[in-house]
SEROBA-514752 format. One record per residue: x, y, z of N, C-alpha, C, O in turn. Coordinates in steps of 0.2 Angstrom, whole numbers, plus 5000, padded with zeros to 4 digits. Example, Ala and Ser with C-alpha at 12.3 -4.5 7.8 and 13.67 -1.06 7.14 Angstrom:
2
506649725039506249785039506649845039507149835042
506449895035506849955036506450005039506750065040
This chain:
475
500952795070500452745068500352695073500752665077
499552685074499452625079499852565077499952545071
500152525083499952445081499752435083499752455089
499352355083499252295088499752255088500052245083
499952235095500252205096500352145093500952135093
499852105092500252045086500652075079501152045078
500652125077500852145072501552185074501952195070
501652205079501952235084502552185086503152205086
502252125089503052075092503252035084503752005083
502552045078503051985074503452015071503851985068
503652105071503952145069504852155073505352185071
504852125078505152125083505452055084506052045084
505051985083505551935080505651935073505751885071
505751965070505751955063506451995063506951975060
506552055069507052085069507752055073508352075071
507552025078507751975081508051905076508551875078
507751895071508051825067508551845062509051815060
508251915060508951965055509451975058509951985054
509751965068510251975069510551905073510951895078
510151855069510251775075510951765073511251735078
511451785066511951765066512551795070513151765070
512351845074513051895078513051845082513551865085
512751785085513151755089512751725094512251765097
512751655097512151625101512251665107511751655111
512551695109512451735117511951805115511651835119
512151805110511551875108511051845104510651885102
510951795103510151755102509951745108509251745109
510251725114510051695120509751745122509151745122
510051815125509851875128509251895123508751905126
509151905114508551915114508051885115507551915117
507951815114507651775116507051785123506451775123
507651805129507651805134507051885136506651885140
507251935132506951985133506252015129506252035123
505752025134505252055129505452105127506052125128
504852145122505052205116504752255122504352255126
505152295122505052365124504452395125504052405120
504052425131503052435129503252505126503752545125
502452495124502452565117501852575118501452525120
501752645118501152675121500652645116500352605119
500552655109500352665102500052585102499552565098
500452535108500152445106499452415111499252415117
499252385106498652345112498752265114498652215110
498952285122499352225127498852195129498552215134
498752135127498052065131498552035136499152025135
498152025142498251975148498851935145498951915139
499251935149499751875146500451905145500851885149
500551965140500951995135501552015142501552015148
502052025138502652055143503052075139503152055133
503352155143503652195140504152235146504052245151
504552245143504952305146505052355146504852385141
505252385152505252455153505452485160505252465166
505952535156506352555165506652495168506552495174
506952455164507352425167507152365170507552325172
506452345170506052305171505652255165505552265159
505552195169505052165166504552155168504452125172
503952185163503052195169502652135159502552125153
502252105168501652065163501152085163501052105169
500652085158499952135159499352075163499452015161
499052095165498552095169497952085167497652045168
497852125163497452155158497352185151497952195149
496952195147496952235142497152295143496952325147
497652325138497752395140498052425132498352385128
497952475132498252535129498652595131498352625135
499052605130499352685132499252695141499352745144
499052615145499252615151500252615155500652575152
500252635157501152605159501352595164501352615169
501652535160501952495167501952545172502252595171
501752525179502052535186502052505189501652455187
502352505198501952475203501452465205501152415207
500952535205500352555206499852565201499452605200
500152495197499652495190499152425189499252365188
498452455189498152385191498252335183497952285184
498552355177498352325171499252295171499352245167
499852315176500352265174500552245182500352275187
501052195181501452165187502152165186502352155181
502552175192503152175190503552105189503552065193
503752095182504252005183504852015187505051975191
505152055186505852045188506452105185506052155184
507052125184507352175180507452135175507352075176
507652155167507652135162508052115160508152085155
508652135164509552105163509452025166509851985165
509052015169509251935172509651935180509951885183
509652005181509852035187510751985186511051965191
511051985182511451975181511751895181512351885182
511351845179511351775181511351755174510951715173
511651765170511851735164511351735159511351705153
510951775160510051785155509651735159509351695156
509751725168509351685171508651765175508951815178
508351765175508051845177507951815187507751775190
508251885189508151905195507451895196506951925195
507351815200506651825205506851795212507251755213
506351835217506251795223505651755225505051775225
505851695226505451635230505551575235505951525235
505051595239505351525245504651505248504151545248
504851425251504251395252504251405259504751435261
503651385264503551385272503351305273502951265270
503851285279503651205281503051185285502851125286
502651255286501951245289501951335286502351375284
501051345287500951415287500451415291500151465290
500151385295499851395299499951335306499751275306
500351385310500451365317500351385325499951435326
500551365328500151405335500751445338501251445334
500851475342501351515345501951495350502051465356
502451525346503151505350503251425346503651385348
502951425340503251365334503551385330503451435326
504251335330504651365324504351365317503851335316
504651395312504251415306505051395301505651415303
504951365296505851355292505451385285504951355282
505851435283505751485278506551455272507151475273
506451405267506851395262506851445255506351455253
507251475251507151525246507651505241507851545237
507751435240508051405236507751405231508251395227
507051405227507051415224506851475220506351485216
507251525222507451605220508051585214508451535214
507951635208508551635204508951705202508751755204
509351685199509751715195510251735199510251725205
510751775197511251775203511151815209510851875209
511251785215510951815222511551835225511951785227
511751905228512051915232511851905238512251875242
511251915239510951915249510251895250509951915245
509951865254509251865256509051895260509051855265
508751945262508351975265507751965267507351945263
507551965275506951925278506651985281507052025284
505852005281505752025286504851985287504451975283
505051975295504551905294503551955299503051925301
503752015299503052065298502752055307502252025308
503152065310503152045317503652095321503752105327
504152135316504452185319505352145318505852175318
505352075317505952035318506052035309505652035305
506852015309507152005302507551965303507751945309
507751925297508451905295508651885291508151865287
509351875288509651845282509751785283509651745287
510051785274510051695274509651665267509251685262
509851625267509451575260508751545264508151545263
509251505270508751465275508551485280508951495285
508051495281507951535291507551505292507251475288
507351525301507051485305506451555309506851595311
505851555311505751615315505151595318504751565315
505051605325504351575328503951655328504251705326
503351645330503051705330502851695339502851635341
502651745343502351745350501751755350501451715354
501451795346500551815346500151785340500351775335
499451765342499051765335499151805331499651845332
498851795325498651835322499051805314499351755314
498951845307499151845301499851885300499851945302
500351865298501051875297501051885291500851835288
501451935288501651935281502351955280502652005280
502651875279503351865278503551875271503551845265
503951945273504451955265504951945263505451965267
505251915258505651905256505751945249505451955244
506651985252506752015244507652015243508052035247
507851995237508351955235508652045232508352095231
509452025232509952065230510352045225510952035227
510252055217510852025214511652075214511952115218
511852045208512752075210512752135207513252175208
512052155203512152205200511552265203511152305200
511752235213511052275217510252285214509852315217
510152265208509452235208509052205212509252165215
508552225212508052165220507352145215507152175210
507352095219506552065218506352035224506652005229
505552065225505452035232504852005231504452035228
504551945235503951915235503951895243504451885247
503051885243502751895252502351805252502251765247
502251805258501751745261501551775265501751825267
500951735269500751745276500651685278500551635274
500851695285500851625291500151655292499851705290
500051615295499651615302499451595306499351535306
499351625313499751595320498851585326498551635328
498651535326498251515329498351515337498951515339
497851525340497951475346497851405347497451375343
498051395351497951305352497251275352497151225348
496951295355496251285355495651295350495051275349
496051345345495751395340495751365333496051315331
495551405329495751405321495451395317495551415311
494951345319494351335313493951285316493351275314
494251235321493951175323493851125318494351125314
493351075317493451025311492951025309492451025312
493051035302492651045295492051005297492050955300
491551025294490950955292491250935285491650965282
490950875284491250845277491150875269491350845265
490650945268490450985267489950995264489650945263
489651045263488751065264488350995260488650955256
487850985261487150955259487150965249487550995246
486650925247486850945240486250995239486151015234
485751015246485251045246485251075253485251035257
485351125254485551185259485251225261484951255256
485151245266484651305270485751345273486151305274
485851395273486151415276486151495276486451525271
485651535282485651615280486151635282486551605285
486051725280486851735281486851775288486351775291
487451805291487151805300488051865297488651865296
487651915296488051985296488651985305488352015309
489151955306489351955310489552025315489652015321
489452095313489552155315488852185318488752235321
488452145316487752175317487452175324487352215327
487452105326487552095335488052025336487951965337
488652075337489152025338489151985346489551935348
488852005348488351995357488251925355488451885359
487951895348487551855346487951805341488051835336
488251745342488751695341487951665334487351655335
488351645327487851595322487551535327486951525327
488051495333487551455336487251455340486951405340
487251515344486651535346485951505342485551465343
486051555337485351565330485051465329484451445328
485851415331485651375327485051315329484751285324
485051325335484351265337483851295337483451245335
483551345337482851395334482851395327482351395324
483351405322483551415318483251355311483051365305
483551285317483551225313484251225309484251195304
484851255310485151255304486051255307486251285312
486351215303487051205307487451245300487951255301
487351275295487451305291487451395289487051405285
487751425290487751495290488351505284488751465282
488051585281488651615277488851675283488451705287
489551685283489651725288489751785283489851775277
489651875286489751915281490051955283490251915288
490452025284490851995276491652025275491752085277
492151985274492751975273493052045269492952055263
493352105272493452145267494352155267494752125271
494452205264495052235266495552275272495752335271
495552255276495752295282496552355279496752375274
496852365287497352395287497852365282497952305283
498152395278498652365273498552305268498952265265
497752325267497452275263497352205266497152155263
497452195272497552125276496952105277496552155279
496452035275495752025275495652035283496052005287
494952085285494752105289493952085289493652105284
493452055294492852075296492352155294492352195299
492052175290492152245288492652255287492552305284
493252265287493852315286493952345292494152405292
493852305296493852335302494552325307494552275311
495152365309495752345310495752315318496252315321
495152305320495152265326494552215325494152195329
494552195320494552125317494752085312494452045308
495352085313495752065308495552005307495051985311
495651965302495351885300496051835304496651845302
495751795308496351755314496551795322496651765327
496451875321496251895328495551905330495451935335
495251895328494251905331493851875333493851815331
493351885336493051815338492751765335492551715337
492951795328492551765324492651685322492351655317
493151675325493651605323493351555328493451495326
493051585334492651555340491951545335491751495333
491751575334491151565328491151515327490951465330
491551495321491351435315491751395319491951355314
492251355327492451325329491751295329491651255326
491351325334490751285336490351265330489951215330
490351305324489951285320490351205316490051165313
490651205317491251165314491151115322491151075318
491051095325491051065330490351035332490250985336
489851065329488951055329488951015321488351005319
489450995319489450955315489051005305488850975300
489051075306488851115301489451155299489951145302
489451205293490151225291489651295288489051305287
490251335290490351385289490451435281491051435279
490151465279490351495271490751555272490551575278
491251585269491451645271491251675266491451645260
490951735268490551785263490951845262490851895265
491451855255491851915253491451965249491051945245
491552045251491352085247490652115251490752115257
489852135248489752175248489352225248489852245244
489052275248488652305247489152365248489252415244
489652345253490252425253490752385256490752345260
491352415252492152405250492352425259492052425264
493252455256493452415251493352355251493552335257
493152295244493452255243494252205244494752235243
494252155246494952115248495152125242495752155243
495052125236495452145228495552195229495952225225
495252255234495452315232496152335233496452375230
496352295239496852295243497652285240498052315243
497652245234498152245232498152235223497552235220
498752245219498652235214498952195210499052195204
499152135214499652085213499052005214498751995219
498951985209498151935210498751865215498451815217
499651875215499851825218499951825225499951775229
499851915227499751925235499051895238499051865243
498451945232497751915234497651855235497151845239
498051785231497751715231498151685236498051625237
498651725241498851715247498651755253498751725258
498151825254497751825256496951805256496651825261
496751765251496151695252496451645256496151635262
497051605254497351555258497151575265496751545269
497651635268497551645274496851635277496851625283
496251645274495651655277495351585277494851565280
495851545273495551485273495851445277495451405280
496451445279496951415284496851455292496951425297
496351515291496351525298495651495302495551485308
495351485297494651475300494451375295493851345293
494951345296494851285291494351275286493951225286
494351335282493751365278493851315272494451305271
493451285270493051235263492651265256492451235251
492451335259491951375255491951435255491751455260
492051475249492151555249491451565244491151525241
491251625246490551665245490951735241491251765246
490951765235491051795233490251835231489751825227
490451895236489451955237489851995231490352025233
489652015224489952045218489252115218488652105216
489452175221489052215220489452285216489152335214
490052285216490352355214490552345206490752395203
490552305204490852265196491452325193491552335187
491652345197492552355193492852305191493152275195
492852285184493052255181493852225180494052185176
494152275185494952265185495052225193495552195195
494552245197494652215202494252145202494452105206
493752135196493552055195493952035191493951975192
494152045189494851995185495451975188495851925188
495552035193496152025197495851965203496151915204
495151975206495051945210495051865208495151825212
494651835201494751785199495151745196495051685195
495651795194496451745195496651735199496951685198
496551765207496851735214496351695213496351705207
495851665214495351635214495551565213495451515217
495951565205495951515200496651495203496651435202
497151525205497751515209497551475216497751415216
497151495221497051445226496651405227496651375232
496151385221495951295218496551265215496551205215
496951295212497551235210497851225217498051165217
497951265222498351265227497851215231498051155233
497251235233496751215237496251175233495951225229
496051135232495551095226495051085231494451085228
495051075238494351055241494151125242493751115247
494251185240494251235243493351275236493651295231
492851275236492151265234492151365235492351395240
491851405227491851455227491151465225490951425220
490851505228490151525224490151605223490551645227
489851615220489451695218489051715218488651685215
488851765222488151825226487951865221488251925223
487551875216487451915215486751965212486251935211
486652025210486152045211485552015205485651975201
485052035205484451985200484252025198484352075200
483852035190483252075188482651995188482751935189
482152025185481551985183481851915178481751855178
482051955175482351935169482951875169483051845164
483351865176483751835178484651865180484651885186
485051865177485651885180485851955176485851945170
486052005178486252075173486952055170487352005171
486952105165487552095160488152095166488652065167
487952135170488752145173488952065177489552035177
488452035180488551985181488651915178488851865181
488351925171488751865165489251885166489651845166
489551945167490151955165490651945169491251925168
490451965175490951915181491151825181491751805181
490351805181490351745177490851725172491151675174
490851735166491051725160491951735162492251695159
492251775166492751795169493151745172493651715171
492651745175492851675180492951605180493251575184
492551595173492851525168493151525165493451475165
493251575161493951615157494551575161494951535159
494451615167495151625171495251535174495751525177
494851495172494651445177494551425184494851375188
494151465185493851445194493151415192492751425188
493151365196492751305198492251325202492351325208
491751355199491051385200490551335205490151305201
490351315211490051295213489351315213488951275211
489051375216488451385217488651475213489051515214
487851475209487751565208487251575212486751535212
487151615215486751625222486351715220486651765222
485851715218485451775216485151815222484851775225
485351895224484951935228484051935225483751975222
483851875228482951895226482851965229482351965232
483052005230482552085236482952135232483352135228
482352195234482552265233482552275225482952315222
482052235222481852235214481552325213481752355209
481252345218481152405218480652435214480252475217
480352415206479752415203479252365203478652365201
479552305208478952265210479052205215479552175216
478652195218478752175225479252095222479352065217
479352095229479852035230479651985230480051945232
478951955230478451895231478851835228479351825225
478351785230478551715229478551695220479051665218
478251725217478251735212478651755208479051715205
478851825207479551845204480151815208480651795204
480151805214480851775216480851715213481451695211
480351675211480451585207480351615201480951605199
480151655196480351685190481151705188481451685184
481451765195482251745194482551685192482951665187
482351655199482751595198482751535191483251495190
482151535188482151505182482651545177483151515175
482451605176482851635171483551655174483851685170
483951635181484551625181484451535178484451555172
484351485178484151415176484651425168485251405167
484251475165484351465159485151505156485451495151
485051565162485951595161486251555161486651545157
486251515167486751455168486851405161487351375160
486251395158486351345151486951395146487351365142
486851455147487351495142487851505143488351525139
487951495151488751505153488951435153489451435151
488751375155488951315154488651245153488551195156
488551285145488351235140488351155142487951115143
488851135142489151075144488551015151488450955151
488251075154488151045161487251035158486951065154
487050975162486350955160485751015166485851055170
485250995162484751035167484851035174485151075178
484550955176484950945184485450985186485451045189
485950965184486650995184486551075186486751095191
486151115183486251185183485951205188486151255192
485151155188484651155193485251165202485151195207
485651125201486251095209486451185209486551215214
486551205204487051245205486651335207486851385209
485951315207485551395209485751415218485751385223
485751465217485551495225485151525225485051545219
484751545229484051605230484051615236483851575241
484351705238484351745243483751785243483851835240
483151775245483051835246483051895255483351875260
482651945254482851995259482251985264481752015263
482151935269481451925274481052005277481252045281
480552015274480052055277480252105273480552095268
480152185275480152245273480952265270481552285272
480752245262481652255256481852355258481452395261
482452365257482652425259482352475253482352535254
482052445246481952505242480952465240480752455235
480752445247480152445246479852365244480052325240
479352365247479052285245479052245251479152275256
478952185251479152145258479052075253478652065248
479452005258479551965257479151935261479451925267
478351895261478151865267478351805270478951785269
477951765273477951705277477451645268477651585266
477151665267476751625262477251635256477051595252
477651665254478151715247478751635249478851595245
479051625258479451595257479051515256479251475252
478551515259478151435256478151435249478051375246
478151475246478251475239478751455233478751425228
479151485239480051475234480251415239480751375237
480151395245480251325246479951275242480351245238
479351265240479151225236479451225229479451175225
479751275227479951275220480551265220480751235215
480951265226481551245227481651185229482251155227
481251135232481251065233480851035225481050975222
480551065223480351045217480551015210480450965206
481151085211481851085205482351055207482851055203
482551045214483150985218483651075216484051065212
483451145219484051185218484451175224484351155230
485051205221485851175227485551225235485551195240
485451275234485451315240484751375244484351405240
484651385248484151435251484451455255484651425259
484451555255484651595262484151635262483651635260
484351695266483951735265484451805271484851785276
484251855270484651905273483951945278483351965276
484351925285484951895287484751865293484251895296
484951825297484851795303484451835309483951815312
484851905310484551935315483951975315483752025319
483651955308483452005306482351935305481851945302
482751865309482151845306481751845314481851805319
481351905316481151915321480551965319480551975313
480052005322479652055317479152095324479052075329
478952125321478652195325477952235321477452265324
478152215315477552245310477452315310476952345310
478352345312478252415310478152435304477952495304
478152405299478652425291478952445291478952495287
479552435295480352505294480952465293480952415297
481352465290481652425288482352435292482652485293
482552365296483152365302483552305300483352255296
484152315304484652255304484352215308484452155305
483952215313483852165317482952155319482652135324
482852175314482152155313481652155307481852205303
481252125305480852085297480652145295480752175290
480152195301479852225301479052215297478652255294
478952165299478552125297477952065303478152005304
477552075304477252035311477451955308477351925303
477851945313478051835313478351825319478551875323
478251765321478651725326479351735326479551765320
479951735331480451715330480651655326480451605326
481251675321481651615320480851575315480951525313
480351615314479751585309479851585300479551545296
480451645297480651605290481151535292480951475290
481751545296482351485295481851435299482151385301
481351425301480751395303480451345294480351285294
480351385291480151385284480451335281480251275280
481151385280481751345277482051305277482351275272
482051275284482551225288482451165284482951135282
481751115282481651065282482151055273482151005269
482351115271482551115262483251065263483451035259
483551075270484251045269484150965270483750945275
484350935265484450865263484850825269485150865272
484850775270485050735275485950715273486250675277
């Protein structure tokens, strides 16, 4: 017979209080121990159960999924014995006295507070070097992103292990210093950094008018490690791209860093631990003294937006100045189901939603003009009243974005010079928070109609939309 799970654990302390009198050490141990998982139950976010000798928390919603390592719906806690520490459960944790320093700095890795009983600590600090100990110490020689492990050994050879990442700057390098951050009205296009890497954001910025760019786009590299495309010779802190938003970050503009994408893998695909994931955010924020993440939502796997909005929600308690917006695609009509549903996810989970930012381009049944893109944008206006009630018109008005695709869209149409006078006006009109458009190398034109990375395909001046555009950011 089915159960649910409410019906399922009250069956389980009930059975638990019939045996409270054999004695407070066996009330303590059940206490201490979830119920057994059972294929037949339905486990929501939160729930914890046992099995094989473990204890796993669900992640998600699930039925007749089961616990594993490689299971995107549970996580491991720990073993179920308490790894022998008196009903204390076997976990490993330890802080770092910096996590991002420059090279040949010592680094003091403490694991005190790790529990239950510990025979040994095991270090291996993802540089080729190890060591034991509660307390240790280890410099790194090279740049680059470090994923220091730590995995604990109780008495009754049980382990638990948990990771961080350092990260190793050069002296000169790592983010430069922030502006104080974005305008409360913004021009910043986005400047696909793989496209002509010949070509630095500031370059683009004095023809441009603009000290603001989204950089694009942050994915999953070798072992899940955030990479430039996924690319394992761009890892995120070895690439030039750190030299990028230094200068931007020194021209007195800030840099957005743009995750995800039109193609994976995604940074969530990369792991399935949402506390590894919100320590590969940190990293990207600590390497580039990043203030603002840009989440581009185009694959809607819905296990990987949950996963990815828990680390989300994890590195604004960690990071509070740290500003999270959402990319995602448009109809006529305003935001798709799948993207309420990101949305709604997201506050759920509690992340601190700063801008929802609509792909105006590639509507595909009808042209992308000045028209229908101020049409999206109202009716994202009004999604926003449904997703949070609470906030006034203004309010919601701060929080629009409008991306569209300059000149010739990839599934037909074109975005003109007179379509962006259009949606500037409507966008200084309504005081909206933000204006991009995709993508920098591409605001240049030829009037082939062909549609290119690095050209509108459309007859304009150089640099003639972010020309448009520029005068939107506020002082």
């Amino acid at each position: 017979m089915t159960q649910h799970r409410r019906t399922y654990l009250r069956n389980v302390s009930a059975l638990v209080t019939s045996v409270a009198g054999v004695g407070a050490a066996s009330t303590a141990v059940a206490a201490e121990s979830p119920p057994k998982w059972d294929d037949s139950t339905l486990y929501e976010e939160g729930d914890r159960v046992t099995h094989d000798g473990y204890i796993w928390e669900a992640d998600l919603s699930s039925r007749n999924a089961e616990p594993a390592e490689d299971s995107a719906y549970w996580t491991k806690v720990g073993p179920a014995d308490g790894g022998g520490g008196g009903g204390e459960t076997l976990s490993a944790a330890f802080t770092i006295d910096d996590a991002t320093v420059t090279p040949d700095t010592s680094v003091s890795f403490d694991a005190s507070d790790s529990t239950g009983s510990i025979d040994s600590y095991d270090w291996d600090f993802g540089d080729g070097e190890s060591a034991t100990g509660k307390t240790v110490s280890h410099s790194f020689a090279s740049t680059g992103s470090y994923t220091v492990e730590l995995t604990v050994t109780g008495a009754d050879s049980a382990t638990d292990a948990t990771s961080k990442t350092v990260t190793v700057e050069s002296s000169d390098g790592g983010g430069g210093t922030p502006a104080d951050g974005l305008p409360s009205s913004v021009f910043a296009p986005y400047d696909h950094v793989s496209t002509k890497p010949e070509t630095a954001p500031i370059d683009h910025a004095q023809q441009a008018g603009t000290n603001y760019f989204h950089l694009a786009f942050v994915l999953a590299g070798p072992d899940g490690q955030p990479a430039w495309d996924g690319d394992a010779n761009k890892l995120v802190g070895e690439s030039s791209v750190g030299g990028y938003i230094d200068d931007i970050h020194n021209a007195g503009g800030e840099a957005i860093i743009a995750f995800g994408g039109a193609a994976g893998p995604y940074l969530a695909d990369g792991t399935n631990d949402p506390a590894v994931l919100a320590d590969r955010f940190e990293a990207v924020v600590d390497a580039y003294g990043a203030t603002h993440l840009d989440i581009d939502e185009e694959a809607f796997a819905m296990a990987t937006v949950k996963r990815r909005n828990k680390a989300l929600a994890t590195l604004q308690e960690r990071r509070p100045e740290v500003s999270v917006s959402f990319t995602l695609p448009t109809s006529t009509k305003g935001l798709t189901a799948q993207g309420k549903d990101v949305l709604q996810d997201a506050i759920d989970k509690g992340v601190t939603i700063d801008t929802v930012n609509i792909m105006t381009m590639n509507y595909g049944w009808v042209e992308p003009s000045g028209d229908i893109v101020t049409q999206s944008a109202s009716n994202l206006h009004d999604d926003l009243g449904d997703l949070f009630p609470d906030k006034s018109a203004a309010e919601r008005w701060s929080m629009v974005g409008i991306t569209p695709m300059i000149g010739v869209n990839n599934v037909g149409g074109k975005f003109t010079q007179s379509d962006a006078e259009q949606v500037l006006d409507f966008a200084q009109n309504n005081d909206v928070g933000m204006l991009s458009f995709w993508s920098i190398d591409r605001d240049n034109g030829t009037g082939s109609g062909e549609v290119s990375p690095v050209k509108s395909g459309i007859d304009q001046e150089p640099y003639e939309f972010s020309s448009l555009f520029a005068p939107f950011t506020s002082e």
